[in-house]
N, C-alpha and C positions, 0 to 999 in steps of 0.2 A: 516147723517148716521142713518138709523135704531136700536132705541135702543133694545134690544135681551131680549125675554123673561127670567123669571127664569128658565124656563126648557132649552130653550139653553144654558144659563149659566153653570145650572150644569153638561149638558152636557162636555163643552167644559171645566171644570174642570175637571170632570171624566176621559177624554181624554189626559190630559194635565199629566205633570207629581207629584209623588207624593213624600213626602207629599205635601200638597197644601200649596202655599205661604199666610200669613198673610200678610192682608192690612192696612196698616199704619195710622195712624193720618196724616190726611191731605187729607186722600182720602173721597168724597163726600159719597158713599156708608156708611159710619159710622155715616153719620149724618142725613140721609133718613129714619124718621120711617116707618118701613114696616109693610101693610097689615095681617090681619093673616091666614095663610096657611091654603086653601080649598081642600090641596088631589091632587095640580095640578100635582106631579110627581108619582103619582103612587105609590105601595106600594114596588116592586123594585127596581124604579130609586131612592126613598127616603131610600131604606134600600144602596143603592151603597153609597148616598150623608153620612148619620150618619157614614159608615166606615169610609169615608173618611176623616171625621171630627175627628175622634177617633184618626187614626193615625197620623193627625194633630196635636191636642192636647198632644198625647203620643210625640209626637215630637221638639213639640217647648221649654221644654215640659210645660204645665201647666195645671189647673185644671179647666178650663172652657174653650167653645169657642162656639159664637153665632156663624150663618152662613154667615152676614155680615161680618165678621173678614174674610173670604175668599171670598169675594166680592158676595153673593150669598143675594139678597133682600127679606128674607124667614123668618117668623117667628117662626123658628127653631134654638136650644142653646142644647150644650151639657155639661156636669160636668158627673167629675171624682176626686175624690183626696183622695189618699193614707195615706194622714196626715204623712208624713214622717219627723216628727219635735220633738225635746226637749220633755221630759214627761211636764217639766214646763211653756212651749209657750203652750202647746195644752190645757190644762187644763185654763191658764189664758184667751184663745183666743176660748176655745169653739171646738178647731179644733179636730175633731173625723172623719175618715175615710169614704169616700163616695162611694159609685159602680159606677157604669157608669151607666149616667143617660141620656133620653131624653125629652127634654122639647117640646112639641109643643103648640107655641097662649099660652103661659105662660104668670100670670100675678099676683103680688104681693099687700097684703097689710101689714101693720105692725098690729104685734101680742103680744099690749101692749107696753106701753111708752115708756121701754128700748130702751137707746143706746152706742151705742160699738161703740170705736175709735181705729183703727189700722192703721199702713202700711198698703198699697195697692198699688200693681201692673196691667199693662194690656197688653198680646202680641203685641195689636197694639198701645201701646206706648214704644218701648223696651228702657230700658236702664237708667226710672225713675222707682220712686217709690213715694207715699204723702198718707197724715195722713187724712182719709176717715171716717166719720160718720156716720154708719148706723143704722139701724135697727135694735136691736139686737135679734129678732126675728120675722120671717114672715108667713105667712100664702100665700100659692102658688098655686093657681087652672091654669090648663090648660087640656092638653091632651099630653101621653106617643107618640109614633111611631108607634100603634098599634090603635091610636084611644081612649084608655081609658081614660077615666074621671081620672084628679088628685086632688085632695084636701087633703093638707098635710101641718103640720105647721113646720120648719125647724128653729133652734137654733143658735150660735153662729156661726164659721165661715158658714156651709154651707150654715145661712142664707146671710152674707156677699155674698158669690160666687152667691148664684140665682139672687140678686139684684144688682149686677154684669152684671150678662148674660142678663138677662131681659130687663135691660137698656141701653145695646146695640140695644135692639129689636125698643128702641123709641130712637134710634137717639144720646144718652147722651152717653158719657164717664168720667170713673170717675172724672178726672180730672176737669169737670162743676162743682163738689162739695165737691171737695178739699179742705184741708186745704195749700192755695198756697205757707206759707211759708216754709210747711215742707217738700218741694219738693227737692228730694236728688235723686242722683245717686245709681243706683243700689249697687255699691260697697259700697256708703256710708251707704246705709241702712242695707247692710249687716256688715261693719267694726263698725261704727258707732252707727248703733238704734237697734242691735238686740236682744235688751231686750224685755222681753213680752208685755212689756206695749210702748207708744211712750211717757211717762214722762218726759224722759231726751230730749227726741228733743224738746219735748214742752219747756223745759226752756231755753233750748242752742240756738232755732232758733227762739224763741221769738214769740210763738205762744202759744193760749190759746185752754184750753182742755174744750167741756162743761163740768158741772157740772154731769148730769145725763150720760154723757162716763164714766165718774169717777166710777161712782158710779156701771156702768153695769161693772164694770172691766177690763176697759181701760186706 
């Protein structure tokens, strides 16, 4: 069988009903680094695809979503997050309010040594959650939906969330660099870990925090 371009694809997304379904771990599309986008939908078809993904996002609901996560092989990610949390989580965890954003051909370095360990979730893993080492801040060039030039350095979580999204873009989910033991169930990370920091899982589930998480405020 004929595999379908991305313009077909997002056709037959567009077409299909909405929100658009999230694809799961397991499906090949999530681990296929994709190319980066040269314009091939046009400046409408790609404004129909980012709504689409919006209300996707707004719906599942969460605060990121590449295009791969709706089987779309485009290197296109959108973010959005409201930081709807504790004054005390947001402040430990960096988390401060994002707009809706789009990323195109987005690509990340880190912006200085820090690093940040938190919980971490992904749509298309539903229903886990694990203790994630990142960057605690990045520097992120690409291009917006319009073409423009990005070069922007981003902080505590919403550096988390670009390197998040971005690395959907090359095939990776968080889960490749996990910390595997402090993989919990949703409920648990909400009953269980929902302290700002993951300290108490780190000693309860018998996993080690590095040194410099520590120190970035994790």
């Amino acid at each position: 069988m004929r595999t379908r371009t991305p313009v077909e694809l997002v056709d037959a997304l567009l077409e299909g009903e909405r929100p658009a379904a999230v694809v799961s771990a397991g499906d090949p599309v999530l681990r296929r680094p994709v190319p980066p986008y040269e314009g091939e939908l046009g400046p409408d078809r790609l404004a129909r695809l980012v709504a689409a993904m919006r209300e996707t996002l707004h719906a599942a609901p969460g605060v990121g979503l590449a295009a791969p996560q709706i089987g779309i092989p485009l290197r296109l990610a959108v973010i959005e997050d409201p930081a709807e949390v504790p004054e005390e989580v947001a402040v430990v965890r960096g988390r401060v309010p994002q707009p809706f954003r789009v990323l195109v051909n987005p690509r990340y370095e880190a912006a200085g040594p820090g690093r940040a360990a938190f919980f971490e979730g992904c749509l298309s893993v539903p229903g886990w959650g694990a203790v994630t080492v990142r960057h605690a801040a990045v520097r992120l060039r690409g291009q917006d939906e319009h073409g423009r030039e990005l070069d922007e350095e981003f902080a505590g979580w919403p550096a988390r969330i670009v390197q998040h999204e971005t690395d959907h873009l090359d095939g990776t989910l968080y889960l490749d660099i996990a910390e595997i033991r402090s993989l919990s169930s949703t409920q648990d990370v909400r009953d269980r870990w929902s302290q700002p920091t993951p300290e108490a899982a780190a000693r309860d589930l018998g996993f080690d925090l590095p040194g410099n998480a520590r120190e970035a405020g994790a």
